[in-house]
N, C-alpha and C positions, 0 to 999 in steps of 0.2 A: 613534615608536611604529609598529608594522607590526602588521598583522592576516593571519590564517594561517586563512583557514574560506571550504570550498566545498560548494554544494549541488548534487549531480546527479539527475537521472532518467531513467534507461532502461532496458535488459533485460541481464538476465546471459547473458554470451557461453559458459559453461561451467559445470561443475557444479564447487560450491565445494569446495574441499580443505581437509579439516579436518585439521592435525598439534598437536602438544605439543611442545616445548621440555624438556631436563631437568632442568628444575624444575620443571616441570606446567604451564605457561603454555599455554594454548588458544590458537592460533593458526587463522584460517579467511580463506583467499585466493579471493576470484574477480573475474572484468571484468565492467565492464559496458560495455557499446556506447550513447555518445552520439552522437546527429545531428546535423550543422551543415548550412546551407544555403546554396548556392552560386550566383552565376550562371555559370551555363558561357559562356564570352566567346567562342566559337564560333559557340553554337544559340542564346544570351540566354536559354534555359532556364532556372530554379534545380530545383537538382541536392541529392539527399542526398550526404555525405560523412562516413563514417564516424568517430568517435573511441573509441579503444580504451582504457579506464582500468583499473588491476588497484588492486583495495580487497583493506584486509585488516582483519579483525577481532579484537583481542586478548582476552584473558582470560573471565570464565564465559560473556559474551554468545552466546561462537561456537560452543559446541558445540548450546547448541537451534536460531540460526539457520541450522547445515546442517542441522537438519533439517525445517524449511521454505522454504529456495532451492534452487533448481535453474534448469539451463541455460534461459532463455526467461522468467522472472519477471520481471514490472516492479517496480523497486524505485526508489522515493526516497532518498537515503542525505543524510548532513551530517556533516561531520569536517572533517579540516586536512590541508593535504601535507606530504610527506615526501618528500625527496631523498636517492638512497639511489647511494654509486660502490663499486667493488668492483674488480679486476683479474682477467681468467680467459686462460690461456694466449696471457699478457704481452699484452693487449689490456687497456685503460681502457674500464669502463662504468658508465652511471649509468639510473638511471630514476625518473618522477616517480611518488607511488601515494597514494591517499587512506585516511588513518586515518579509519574510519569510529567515527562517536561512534552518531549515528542512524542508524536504518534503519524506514524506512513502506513496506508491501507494498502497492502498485498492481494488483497481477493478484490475481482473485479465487481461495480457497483451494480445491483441487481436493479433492475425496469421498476424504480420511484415514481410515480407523479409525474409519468409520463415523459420519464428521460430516456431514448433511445441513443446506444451507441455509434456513435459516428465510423464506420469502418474499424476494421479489427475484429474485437470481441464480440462474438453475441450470444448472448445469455440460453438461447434456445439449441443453438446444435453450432458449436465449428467456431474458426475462423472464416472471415468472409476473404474471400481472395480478389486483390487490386486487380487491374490489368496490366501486364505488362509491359513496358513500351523501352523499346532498344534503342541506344543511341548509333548513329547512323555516320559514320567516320567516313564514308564513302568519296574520295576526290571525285571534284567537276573538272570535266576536261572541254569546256564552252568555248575555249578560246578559238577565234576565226585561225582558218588553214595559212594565210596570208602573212598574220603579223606573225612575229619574232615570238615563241614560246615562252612563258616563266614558268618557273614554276610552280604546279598544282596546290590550289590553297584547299585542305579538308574543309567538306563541311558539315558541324553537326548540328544534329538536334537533338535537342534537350527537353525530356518530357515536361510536361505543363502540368505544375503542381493542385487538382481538386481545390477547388474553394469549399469547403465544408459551410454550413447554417450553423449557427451554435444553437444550443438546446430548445426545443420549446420552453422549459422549464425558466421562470425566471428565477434569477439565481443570485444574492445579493450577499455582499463580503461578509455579512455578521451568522449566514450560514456553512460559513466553511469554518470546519472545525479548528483550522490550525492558522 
């Protein structure tokens, strides 16, 4: 038995190229740039060194995923290799390239078509910071002086979760890349 599945994570080295096949088959190519980490046996420094991977993506996935990658995105992907040899002006070549099945977008979504971040990120400077709100454990001691005491019941409160708008943007299932 052999097993064929690799997971990467890093930035796209270029901006994906989407073509078609003549029979309509969506095709969508780009690298991403893995890091390895080295000691330089010189300086005993550890040193980044680049690895350069070319993904491709087949059928309906890749025509919405160019149009959320672009050169510099961090993405996760998860697929299988592929070995691929060819001849070009009587030279022998081959190359190794990951059939992407998955793909998880790491870098947050930049201001599309008028999508603004609902709290959290934002794209222009910062994190936006919530308000705070404590919960409040404090016994009530209301009981009249007269009757017989029980014992103190806490009571707390429990902050009240934002109702957020979802996006302006209408946003419909055959746009989400995955």
């Amino acid at each position: 038995m052999s097993i064929n599945r690799v997971n990467i994570s890093g930035n796209l080295t270029r901006d994906p190229e989407l073509r078609a096949t003549q029979a309509g088959t969506s095709i969508l190519t780009f690298g991403v740039a893995v890091n390895d980490r080295r000691r330089n046996p010189q300086t005993g420094e550890w040193e980044e060194y680049p690895n350069y991977i070319d993904c491709v993506v087949f059928g309906n996935r890749a025509e919405p995923l160019s149009r959320f990658l672009s050169k510099g995105s961090k993405v996760a992907l998860e697929g299988k290799l592929r070995w691929s040899q060819w001849e070009r002006d009587g030279q022998k070549r081959s190359k190794i390239e990951v059939i992407v099945d998955e793909v998880e977008f790491l870098s947050p979504r930049q201001n599309q078509g008028g999508y603004q971040p609902q709290g959290g990120y934002q794209p222009q400077g910062g994190y936006q910071q919530q308000p705070q709100v404590q919960q409040q454990t404090t016994p009530s001691y209301n009981a009249p002086q007269s009757a017989p005491q029980a014992a103190p019941q806490p009571t707390t409160y429990a902050p009240q979760s934002a109702v957020q708008a979802p996006p302006s943007v209408e946003v419909y299932d055959e746009d989400i890349p995955f």
